[in-house]
Backbone as CSV, one residue per row, in Angstrom:
resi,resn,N_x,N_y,N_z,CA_x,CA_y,CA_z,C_x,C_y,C_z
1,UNK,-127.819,110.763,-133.412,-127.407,109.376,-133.423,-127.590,108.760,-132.037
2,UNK,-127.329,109.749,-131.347,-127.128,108.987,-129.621,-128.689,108.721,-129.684
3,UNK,-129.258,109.458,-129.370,-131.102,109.555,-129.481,-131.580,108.399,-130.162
4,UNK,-130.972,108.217,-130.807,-131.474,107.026,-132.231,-131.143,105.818,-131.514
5,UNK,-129.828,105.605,-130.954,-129.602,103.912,-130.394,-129.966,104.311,-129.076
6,UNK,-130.432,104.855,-128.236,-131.197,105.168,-126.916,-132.442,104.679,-126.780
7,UNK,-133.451,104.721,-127.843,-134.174,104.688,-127.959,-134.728,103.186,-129.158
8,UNK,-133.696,102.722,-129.543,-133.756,101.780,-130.395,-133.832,101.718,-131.741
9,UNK,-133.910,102.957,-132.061,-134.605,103.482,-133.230,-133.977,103.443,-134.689
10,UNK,-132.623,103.192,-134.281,-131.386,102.839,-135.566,-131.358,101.703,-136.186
11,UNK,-131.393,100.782,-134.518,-132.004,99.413,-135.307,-133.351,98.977,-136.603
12,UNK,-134.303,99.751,-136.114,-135.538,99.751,-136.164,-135.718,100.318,-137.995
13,UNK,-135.147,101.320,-137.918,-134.845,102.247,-139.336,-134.111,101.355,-139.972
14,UNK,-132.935,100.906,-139.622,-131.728,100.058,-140.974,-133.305,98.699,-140.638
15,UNK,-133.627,97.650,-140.375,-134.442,96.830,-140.541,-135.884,97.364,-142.174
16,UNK,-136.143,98.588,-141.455,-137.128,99.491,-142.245,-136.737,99.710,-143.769
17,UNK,-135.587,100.116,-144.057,-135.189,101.056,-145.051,-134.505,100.030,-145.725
18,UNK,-133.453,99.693,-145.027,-132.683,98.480,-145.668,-133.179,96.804,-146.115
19,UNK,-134.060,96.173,-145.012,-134.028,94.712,-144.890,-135.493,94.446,-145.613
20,UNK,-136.456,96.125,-145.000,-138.067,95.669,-145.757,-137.911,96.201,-147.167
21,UNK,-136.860,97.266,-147.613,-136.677,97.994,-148.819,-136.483,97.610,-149.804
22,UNK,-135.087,96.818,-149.751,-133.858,96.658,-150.234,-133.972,94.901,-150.352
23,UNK,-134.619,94.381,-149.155,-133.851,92.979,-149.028,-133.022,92.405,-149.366
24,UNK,-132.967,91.200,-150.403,-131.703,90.809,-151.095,-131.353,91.344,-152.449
25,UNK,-132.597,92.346,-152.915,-131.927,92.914,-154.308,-130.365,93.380,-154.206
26,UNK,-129.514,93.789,-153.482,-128.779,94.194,-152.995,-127.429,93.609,-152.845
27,UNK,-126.168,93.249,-153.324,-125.369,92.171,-152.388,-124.635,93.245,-151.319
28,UNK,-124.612,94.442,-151.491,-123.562,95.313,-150.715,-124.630,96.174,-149.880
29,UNK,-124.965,97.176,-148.869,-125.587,98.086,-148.224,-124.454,98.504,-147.397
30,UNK,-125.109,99.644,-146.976,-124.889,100.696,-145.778,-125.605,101.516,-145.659
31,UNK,-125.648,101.817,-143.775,-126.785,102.839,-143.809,-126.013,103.629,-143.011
32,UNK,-126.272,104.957,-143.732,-125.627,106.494,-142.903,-126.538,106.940,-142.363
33,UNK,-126.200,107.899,-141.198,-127.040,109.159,-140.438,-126.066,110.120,-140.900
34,UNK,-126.985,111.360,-141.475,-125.749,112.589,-141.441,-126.694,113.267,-140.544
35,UNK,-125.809,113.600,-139.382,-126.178,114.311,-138.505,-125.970,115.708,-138.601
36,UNK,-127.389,116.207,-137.372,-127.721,117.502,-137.652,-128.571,118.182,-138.911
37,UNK,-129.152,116.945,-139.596,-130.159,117.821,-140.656,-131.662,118.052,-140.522
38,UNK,-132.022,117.976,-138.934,-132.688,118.204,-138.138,-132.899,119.538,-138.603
39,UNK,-134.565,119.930,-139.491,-135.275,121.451,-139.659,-135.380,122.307,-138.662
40,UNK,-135.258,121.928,-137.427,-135.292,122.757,-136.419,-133.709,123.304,-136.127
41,UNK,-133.169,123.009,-136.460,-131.189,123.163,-136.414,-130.647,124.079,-137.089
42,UNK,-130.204,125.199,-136.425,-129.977,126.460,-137.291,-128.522,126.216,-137.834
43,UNK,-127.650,125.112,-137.215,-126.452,124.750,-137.789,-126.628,123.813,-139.132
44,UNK,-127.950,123.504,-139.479,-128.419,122.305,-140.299,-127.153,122.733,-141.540
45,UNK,-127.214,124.208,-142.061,-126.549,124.360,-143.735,-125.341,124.299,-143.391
46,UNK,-124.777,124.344,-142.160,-123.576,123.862,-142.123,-122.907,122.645,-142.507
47,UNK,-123.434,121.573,-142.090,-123.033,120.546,-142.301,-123.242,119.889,-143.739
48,UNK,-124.251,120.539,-144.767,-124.493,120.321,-145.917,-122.990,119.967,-147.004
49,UNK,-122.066,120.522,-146.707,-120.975,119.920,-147.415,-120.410,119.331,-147.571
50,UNK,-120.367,118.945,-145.493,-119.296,117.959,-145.210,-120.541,116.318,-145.634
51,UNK,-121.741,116.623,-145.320,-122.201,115.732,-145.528,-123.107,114.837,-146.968
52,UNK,-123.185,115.954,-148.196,-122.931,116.029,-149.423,-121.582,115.194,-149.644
53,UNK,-120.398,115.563,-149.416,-118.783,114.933,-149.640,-119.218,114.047,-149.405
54,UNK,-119.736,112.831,-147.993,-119.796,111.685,-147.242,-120.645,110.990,-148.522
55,UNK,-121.568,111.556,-149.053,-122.807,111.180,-149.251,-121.916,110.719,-151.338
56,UNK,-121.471,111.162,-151.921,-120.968,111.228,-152.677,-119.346,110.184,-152.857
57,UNK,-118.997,110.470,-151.592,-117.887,109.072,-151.695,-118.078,107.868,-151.134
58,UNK,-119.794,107.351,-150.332,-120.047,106.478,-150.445,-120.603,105.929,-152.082
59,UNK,-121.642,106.806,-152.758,-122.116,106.435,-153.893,-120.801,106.349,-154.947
60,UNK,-119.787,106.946,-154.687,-118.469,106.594,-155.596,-118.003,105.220,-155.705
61,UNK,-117.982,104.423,-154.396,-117.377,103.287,-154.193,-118.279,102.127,-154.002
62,UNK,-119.601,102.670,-154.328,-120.768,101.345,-154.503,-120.224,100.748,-154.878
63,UNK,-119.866,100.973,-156.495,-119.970,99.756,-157.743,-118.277,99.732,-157.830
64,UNK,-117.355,99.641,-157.300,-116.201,99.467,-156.804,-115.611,97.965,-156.277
């Protein structure tokens, strides 16, 4: 994440993913980083749960 707004690159991605993607089909968004799922990251399967959970109680409360 730090790397990402250092470099500008968060901005650059939510514009990308979200604004060229998504545009106004959309009335609600958010954009997550789950960090650490970096292939080179031997901690990567660690975080698979906590970030599965994240990933699952945002899509819970979309249509909310």
């Amino acid at each position: 994440m730090e790397r990402l707004e250092k470099f500008g690159l968060l901005d650059s991605m939510k514009k990308v993913m979200i604004g060229d993607r998504i545009f106004d089909r959309a009335k609600k968004s958010d954009f997550v980083i789950f960090p650490g799922m970096s292939r080179k990251l031997a901690s990567r399967e660690e975080g698979w749960g906590k970030n599965l959970k994240t990933a699952y109680e945002k899509g819970r409360k979309l249509f909310n």
